[in-house]
Jmol script that loads the backbone (N, CA, C; Angstrom):
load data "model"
ATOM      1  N   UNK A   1      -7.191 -24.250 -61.854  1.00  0.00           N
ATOM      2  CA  UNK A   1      -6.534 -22.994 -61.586  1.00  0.00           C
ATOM      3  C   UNK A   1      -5.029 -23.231 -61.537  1.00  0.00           C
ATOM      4  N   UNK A   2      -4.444 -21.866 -62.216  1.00  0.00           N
ATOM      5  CA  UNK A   2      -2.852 -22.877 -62.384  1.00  0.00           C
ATOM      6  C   UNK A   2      -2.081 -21.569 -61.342  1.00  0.00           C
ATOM      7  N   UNK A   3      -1.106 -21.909 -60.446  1.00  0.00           N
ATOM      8  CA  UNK A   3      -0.148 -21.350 -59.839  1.00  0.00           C
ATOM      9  C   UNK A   3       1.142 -20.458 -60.892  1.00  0.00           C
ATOM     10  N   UNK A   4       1.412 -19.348 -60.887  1.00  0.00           N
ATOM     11  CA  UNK A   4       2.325 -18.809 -61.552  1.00  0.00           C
ATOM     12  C   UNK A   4       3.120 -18.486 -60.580  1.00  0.00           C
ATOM     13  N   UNK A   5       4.627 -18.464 -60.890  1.00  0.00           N
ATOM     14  CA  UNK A   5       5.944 -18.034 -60.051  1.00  0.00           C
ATOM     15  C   UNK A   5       6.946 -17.408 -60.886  1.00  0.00           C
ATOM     16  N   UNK A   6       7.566 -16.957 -60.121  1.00  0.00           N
ATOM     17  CA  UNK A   6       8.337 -15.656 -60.753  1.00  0.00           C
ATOM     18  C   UNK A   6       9.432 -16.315 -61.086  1.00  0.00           C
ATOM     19  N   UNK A   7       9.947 -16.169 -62.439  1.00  0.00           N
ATOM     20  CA  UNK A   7      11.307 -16.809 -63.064  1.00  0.00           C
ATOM     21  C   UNK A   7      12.529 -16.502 -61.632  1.00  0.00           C
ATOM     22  N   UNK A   8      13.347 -17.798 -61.618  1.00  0.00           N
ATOM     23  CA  UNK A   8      14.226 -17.743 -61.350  1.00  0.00           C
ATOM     24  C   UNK A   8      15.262 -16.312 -61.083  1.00  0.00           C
ATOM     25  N   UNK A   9      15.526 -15.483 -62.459  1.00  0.00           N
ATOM     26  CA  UNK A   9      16.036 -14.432 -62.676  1.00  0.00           C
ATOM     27  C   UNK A   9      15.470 -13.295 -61.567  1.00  0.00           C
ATOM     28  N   UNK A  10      14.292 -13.278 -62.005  1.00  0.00           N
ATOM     29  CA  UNK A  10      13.577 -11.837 -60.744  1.00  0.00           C
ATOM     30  C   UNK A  10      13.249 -12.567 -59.601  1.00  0.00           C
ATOM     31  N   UNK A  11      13.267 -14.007 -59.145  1.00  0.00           N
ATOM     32  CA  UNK A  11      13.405 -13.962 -57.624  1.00  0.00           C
ATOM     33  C   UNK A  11      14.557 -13.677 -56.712  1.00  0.00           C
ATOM     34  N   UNK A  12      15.682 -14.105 -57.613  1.00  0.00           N
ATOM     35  CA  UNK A  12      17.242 -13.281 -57.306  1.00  0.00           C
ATOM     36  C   UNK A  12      17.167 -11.811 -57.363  1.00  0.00           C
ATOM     37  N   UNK A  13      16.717 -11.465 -58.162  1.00  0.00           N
ATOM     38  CA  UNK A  13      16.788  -9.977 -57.787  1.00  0.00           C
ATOM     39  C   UNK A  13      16.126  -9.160 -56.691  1.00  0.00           C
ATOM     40  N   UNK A  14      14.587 -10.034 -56.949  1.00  0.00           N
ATOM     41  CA  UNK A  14      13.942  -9.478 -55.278  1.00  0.00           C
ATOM     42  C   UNK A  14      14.554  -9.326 -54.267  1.00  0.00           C
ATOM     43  N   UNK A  15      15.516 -10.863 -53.942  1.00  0.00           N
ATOM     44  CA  UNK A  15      16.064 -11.249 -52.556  1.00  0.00           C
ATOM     45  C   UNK A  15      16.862 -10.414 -52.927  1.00  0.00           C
ATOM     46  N   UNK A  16      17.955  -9.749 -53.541  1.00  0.00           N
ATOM     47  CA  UNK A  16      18.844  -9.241 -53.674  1.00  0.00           C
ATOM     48  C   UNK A  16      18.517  -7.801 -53.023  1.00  0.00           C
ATOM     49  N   UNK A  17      17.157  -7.383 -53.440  1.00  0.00           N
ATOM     50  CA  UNK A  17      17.048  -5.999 -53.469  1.00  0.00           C
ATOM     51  C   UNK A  17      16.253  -5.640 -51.809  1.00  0.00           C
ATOM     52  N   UNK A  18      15.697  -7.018 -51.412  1.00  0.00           N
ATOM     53  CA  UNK A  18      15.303  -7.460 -50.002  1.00  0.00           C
ATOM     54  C   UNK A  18      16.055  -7.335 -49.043  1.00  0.00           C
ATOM     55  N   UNK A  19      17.571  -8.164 -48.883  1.00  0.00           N
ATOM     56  CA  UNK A  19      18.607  -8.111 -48.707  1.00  0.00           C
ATOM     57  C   UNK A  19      19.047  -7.242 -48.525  1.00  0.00           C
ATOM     58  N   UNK A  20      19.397  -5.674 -49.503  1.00  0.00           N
ATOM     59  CA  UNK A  20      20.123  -4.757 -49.415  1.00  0.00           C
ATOM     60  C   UNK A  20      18.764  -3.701 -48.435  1.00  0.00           C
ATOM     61  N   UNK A  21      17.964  -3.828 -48.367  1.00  0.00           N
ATOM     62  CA  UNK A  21      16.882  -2.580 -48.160  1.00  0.00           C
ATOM     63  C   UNK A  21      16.979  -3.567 -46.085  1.00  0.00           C
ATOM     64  N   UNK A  22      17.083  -4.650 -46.097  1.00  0.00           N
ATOM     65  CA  UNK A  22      17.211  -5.345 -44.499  1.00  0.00           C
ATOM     66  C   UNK A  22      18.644  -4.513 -43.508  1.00  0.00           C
ATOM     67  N   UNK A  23      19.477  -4.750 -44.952  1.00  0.00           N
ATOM     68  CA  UNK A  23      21.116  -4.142 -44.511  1.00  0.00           C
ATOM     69  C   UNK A  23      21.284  -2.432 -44.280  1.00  0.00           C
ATOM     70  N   UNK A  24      20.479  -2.044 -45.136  1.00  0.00           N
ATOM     71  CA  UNK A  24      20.223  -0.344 -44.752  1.00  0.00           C
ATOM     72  C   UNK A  24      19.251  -0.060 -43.470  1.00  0.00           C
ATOM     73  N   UNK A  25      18.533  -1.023 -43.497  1.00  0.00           N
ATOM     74  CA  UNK A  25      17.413  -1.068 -42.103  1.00  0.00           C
ATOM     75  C   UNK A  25      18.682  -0.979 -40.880  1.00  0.00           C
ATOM     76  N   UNK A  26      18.958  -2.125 -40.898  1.00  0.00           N
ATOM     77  CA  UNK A  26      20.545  -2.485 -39.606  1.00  0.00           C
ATOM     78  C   UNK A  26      21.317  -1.668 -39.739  1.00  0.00           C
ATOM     79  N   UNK A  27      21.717  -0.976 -40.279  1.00  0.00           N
ATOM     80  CA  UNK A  27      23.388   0.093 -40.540  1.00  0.00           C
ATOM     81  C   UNK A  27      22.458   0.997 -39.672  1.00  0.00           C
ATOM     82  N   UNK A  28      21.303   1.579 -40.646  1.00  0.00           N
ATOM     83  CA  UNK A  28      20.326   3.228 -39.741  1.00  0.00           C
ATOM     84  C   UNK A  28      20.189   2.816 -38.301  1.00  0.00           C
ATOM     85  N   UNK A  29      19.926   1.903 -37.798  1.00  0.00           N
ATOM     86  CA  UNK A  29      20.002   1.674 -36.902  1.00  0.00           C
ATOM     87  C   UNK A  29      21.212   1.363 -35.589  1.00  0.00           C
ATOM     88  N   UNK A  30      22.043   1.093 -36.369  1.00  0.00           N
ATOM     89  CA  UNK A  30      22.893   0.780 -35.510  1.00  0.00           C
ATOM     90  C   UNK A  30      23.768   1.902 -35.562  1.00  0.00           C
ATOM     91  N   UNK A  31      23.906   3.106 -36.561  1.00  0.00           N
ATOM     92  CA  UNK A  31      24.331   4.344 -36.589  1.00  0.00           C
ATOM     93  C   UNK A  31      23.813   4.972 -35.554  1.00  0.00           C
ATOM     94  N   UNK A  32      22.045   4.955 -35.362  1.00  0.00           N
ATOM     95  CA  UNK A  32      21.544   5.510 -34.215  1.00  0.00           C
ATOM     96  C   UNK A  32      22.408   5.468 -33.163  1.00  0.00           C
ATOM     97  N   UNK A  33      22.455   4.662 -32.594  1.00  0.00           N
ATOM     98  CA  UNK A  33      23.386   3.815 -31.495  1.00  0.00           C
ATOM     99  C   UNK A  33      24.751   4.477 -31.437  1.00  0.00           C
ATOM    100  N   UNK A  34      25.284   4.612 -32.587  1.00  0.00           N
ATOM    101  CA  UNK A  34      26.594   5.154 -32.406  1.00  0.00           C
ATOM    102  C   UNK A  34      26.014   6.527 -32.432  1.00  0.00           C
ATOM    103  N   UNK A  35      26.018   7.081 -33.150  1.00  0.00           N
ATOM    104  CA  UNK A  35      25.856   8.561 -32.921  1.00  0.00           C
ATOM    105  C   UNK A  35      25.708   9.363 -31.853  1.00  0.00           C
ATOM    106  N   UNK A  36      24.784   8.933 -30.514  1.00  0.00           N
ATOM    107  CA  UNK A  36      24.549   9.288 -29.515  1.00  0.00           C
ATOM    108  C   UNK A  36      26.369   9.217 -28.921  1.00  0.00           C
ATOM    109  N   UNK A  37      27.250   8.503 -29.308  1.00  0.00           N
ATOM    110  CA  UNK A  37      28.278   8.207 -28.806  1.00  0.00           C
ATOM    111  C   UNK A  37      29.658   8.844 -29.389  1.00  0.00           C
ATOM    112  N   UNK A  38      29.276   9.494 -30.946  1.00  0.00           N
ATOM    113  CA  UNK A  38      30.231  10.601 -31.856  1.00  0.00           C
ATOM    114  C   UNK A  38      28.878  10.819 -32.460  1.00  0.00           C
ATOM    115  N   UNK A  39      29.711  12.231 -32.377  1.00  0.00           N
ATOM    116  CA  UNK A  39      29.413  13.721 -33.572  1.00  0.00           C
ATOM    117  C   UNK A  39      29.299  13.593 -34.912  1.00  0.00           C
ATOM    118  N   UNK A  40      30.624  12.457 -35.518  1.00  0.00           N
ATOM    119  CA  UNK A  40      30.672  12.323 -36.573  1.00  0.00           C
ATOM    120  C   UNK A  40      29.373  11.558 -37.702  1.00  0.00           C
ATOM    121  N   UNK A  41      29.103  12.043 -38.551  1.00  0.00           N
ATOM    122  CA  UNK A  41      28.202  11.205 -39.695  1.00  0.00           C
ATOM    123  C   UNK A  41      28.547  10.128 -39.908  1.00  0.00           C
ATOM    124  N   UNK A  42      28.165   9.240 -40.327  1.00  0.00           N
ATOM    125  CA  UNK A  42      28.848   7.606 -40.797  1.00  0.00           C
ATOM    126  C   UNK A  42      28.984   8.070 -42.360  1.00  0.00           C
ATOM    127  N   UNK A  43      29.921   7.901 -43.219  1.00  0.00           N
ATOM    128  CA  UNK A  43      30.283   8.694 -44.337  1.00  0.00           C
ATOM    129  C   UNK A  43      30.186   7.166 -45.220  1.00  0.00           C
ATOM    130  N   UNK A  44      28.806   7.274 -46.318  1.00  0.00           N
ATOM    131  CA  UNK A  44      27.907   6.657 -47.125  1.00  0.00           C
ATOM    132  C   UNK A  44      28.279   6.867 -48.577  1.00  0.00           C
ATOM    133  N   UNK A  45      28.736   6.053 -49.307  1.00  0.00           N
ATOM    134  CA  UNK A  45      28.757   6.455 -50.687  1.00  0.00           C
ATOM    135  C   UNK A  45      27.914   5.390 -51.197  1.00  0.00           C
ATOM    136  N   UNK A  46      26.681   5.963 -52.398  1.00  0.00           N
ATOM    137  CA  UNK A  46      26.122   4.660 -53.198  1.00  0.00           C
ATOM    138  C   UNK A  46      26.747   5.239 -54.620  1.00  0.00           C
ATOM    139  N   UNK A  47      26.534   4.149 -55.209  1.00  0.00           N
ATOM    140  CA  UNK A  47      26.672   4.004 -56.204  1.00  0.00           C
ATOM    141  C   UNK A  47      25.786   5.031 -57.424  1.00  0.00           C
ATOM    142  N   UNK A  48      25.209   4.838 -57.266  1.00  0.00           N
ATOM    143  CA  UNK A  48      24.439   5.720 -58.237  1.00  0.00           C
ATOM    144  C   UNK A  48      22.863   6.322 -57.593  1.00  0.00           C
ATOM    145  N   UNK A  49      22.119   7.182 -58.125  1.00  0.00           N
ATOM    146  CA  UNK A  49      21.529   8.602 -57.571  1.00  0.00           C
ATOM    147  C   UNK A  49      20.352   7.359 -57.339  1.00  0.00           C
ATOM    148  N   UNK A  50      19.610   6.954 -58.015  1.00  0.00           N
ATOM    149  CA  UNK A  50      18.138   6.112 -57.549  1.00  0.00           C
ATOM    150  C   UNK A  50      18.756   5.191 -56.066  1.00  0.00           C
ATOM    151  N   UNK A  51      19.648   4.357 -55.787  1.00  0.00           N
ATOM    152  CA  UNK A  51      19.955   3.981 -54.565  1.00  0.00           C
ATOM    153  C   UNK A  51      20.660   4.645 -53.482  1.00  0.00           C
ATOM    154  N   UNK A  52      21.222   6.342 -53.997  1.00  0.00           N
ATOM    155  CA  UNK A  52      21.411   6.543 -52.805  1.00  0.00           C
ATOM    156  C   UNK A  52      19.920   7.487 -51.959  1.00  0.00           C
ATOM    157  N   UNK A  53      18.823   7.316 -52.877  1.00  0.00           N
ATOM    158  CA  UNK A  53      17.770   8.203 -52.327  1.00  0.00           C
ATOM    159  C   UNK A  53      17.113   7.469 -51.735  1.00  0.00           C
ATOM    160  N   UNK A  54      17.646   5.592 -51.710  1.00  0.00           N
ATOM    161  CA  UNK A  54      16.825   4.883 -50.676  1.00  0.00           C
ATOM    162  C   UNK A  54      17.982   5.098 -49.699  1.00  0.00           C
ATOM    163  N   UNK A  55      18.768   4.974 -49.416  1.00  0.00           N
ATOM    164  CA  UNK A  55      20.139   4.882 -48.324  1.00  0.00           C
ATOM    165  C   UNK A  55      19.558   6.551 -47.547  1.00  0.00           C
ATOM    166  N   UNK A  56      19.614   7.771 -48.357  1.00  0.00           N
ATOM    167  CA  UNK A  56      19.271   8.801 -47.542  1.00  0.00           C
ATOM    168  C   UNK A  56      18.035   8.739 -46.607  1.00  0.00           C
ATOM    169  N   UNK A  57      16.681   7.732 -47.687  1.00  0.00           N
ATOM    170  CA  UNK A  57      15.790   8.129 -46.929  1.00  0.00           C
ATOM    171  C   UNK A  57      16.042   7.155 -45.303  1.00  0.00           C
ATOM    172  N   UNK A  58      16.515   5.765 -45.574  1.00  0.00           N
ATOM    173  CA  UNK A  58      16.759   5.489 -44.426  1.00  0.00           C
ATOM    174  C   UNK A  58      18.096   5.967 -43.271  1.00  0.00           C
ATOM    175  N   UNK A  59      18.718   6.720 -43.601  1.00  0.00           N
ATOM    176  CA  UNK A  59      20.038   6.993 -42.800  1.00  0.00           C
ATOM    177  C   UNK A  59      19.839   8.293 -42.539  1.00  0.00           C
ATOM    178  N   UNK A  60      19.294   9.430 -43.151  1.00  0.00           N
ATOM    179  CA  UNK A  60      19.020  10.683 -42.794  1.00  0.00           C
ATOM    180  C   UNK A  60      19.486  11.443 -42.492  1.00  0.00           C
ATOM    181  N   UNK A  61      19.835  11.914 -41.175  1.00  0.00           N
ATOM    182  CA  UNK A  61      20.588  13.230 -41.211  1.00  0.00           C
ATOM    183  C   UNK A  61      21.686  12.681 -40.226  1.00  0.00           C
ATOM    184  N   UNK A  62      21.664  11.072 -39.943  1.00  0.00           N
ATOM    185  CA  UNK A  62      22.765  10.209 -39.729  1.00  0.00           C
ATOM    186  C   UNK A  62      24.056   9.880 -40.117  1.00  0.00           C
ATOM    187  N   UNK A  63      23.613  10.246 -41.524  1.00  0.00           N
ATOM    188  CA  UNK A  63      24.714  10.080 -42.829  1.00  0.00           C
ATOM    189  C   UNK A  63      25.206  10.853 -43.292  1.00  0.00           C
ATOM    190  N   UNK A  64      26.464  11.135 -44.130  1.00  0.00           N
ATOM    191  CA  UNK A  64      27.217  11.661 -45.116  1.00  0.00           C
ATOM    192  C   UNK A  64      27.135  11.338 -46.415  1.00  0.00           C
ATOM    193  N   UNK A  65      25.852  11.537 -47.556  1.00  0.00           N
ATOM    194  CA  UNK A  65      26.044  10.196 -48.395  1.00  0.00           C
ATOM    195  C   UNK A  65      26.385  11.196 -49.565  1.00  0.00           C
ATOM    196  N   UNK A  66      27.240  10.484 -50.373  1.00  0.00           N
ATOM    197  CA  UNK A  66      28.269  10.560 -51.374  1.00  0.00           C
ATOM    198  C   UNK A  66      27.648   9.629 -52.803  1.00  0.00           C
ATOM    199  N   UNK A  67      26.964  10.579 -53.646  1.00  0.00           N
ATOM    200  CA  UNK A  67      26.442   9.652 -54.817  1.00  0.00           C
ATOM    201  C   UNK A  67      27.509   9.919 -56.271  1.00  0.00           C
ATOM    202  N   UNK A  68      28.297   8.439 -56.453  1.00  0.00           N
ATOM    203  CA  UNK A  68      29.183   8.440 -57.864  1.00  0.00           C
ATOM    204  C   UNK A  68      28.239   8.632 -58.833  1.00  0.00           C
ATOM    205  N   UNK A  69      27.737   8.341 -59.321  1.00  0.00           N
ATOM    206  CA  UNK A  69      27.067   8.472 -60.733  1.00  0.00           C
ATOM    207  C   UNK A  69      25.467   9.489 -60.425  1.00  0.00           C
ATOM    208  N   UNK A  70      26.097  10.372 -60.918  1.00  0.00           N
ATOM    209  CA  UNK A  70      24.509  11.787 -60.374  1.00  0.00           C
ATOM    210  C   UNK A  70      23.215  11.515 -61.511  1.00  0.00           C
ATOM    211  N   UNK A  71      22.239  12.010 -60.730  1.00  0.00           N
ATOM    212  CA  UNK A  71      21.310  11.492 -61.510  1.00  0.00           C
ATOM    213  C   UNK A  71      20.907  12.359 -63.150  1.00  0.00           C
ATOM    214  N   UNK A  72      20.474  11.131 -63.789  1.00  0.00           N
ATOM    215  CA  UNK A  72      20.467  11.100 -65.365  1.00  0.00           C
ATOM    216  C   UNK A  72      22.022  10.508 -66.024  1.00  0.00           C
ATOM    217  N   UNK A  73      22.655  10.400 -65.107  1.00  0.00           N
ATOM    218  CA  UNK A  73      24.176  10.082 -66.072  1.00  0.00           C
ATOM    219  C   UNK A  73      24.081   8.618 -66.171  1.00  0.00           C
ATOM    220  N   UNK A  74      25.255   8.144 -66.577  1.00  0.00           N
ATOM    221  CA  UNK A  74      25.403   6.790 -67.480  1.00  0.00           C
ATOM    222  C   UNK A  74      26.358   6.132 -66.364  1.00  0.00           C
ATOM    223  N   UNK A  75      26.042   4.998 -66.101  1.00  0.00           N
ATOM    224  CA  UNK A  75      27.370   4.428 -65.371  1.00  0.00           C
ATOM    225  C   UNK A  75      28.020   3.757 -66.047  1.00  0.00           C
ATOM    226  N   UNK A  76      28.163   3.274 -67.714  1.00  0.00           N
ATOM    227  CA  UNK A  76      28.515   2.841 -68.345  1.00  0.00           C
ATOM    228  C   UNK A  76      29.755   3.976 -68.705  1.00  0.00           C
ATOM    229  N   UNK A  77      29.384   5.121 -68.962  1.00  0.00           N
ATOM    230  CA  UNK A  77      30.164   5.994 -69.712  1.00  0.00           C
ATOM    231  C   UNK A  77      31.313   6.863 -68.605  1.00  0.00           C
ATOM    232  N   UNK A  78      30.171   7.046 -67.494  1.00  0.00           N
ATOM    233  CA  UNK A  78      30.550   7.803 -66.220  1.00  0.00           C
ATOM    234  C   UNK A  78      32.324   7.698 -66.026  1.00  0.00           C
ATOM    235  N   UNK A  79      33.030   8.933 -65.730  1.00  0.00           N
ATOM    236  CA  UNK A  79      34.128   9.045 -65.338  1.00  0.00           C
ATOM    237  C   UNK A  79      34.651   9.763 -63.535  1.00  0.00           C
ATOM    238  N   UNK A  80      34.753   9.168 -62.918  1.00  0.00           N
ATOM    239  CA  UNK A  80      34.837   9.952 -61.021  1.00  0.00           C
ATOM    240  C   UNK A  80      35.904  10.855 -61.545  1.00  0.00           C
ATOM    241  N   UNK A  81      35.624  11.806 -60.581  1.00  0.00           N
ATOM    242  CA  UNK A  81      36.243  12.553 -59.708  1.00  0.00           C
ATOM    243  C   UNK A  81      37.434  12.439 -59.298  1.00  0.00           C
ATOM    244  N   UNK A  82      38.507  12.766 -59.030  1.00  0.00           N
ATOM    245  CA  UNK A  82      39.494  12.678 -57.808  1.00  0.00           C
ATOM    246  C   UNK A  82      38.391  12.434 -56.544  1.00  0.00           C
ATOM    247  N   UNK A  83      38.096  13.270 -56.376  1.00  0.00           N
ATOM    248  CA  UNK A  83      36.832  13.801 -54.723  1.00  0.00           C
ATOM    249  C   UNK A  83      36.131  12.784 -55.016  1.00  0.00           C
ATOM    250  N   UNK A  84      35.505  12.159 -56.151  1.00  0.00           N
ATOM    251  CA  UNK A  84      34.593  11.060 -55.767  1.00  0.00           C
ATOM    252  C   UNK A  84      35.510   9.955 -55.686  1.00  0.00           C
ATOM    253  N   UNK A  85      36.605   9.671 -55.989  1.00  0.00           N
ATOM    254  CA  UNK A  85      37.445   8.507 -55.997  1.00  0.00           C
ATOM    255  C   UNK A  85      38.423   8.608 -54.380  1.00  0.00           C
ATOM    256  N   UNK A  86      38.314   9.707 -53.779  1.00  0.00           N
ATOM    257  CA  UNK A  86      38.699  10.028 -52.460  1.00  0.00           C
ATOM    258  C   UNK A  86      37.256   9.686 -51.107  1.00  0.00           C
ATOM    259  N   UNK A  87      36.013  10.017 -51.587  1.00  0.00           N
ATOM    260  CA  UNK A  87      35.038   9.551 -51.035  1.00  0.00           C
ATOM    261  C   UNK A  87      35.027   8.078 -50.774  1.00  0.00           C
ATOM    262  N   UNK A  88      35.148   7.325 -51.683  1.00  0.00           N
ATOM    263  CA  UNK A  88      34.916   6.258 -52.036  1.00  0.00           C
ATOM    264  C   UNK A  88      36.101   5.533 -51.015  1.00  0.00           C
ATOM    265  N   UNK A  89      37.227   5.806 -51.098  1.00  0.00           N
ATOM    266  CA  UNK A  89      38.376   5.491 -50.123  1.00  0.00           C
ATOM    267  C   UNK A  89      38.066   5.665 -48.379  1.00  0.00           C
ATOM    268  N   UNK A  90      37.510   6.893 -48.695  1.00  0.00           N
ATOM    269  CA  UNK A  90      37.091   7.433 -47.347  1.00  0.00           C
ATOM    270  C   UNK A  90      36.254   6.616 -46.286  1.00  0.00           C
ATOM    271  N   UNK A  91      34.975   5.892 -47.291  1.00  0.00           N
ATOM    272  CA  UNK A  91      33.830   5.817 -46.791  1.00  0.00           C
ATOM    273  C   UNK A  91      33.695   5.024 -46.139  1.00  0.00           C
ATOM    274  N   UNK A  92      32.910   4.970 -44.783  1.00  0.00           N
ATOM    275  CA  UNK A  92      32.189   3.982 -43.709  1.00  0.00           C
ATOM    276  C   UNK A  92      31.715   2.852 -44.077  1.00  0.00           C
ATOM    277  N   UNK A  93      30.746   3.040 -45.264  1.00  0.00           N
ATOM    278  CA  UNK A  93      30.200   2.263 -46.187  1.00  0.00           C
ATOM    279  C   UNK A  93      29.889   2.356 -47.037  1.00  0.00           C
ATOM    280  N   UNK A  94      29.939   1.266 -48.500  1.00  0.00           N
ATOM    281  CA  UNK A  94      29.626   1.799 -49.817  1.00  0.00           C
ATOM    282  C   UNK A  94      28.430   0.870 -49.971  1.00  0.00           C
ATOM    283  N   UNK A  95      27.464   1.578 -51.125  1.00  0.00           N
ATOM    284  CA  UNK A  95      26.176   0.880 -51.276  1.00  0.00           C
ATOM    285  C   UNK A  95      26.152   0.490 -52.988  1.00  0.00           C
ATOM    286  N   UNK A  96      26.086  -0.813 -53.397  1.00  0.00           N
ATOM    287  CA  UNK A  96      26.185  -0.716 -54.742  1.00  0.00           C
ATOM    288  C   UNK A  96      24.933  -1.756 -55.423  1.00  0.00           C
ATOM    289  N   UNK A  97      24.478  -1.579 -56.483  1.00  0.00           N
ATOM    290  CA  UNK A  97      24.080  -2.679 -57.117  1.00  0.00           C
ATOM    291  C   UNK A  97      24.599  -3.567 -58.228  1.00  0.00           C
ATOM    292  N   UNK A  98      25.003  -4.694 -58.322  1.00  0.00           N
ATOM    293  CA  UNK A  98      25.655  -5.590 -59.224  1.00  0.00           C
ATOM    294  C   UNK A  98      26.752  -5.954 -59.009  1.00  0.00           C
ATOM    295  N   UNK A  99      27.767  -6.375 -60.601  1.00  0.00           N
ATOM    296  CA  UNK A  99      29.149  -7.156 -59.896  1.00  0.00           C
ATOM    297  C   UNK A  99      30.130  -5.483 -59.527  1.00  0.00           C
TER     298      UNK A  99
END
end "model"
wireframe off; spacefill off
backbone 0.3
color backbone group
């Protein structure tokens, strides 16, 4: 019986994507914490529409979240906003994937 393991390439990405889903766990949480203490939202920008619908589902009605690239668009092609390039300045925290 032979053992198979996941290339190099997609075990970096797991941890990567492990990693970021641990770090949204800790922020929702520790927003909890603050919030009881300000009014204000913690003001969230991701990067693009599929990761900020994991960031919403964990941050909730905790957050302010701010998505650059809306869903179906290109982030290759994509051009911001003033307002999204003012978000982005703004924000508590930004959520991204890659370099």
């Amino acid at each position: 019986m032979t053992t198979r393991t996941l290339p190099e390439f997609t075990r970096r990405q797991l941890a990567k994507a492990l990693g970021g889903a641990v770090l949204i766990t800790g922020i929702a949480r520790s927003t909890a914490q603050v919030r009881a203490q300000d009014a204000e939202p913690v003001r969230v920008v991701a990067t693009f529409s599929i990761l900020a619908d994991w960031v919403q589902e964990v941050g909730g009605e905790n957050i302010e979240l701010t998505t650059i690239v809306p869903a179906g668009g290109d982030a290759h092609t994509f051009d911001p906003t003033p307002d999204q390039v003012a978000s982005v300045a703004e924000a508590d925290v930004i959520f991204e994937i890659g370099l």
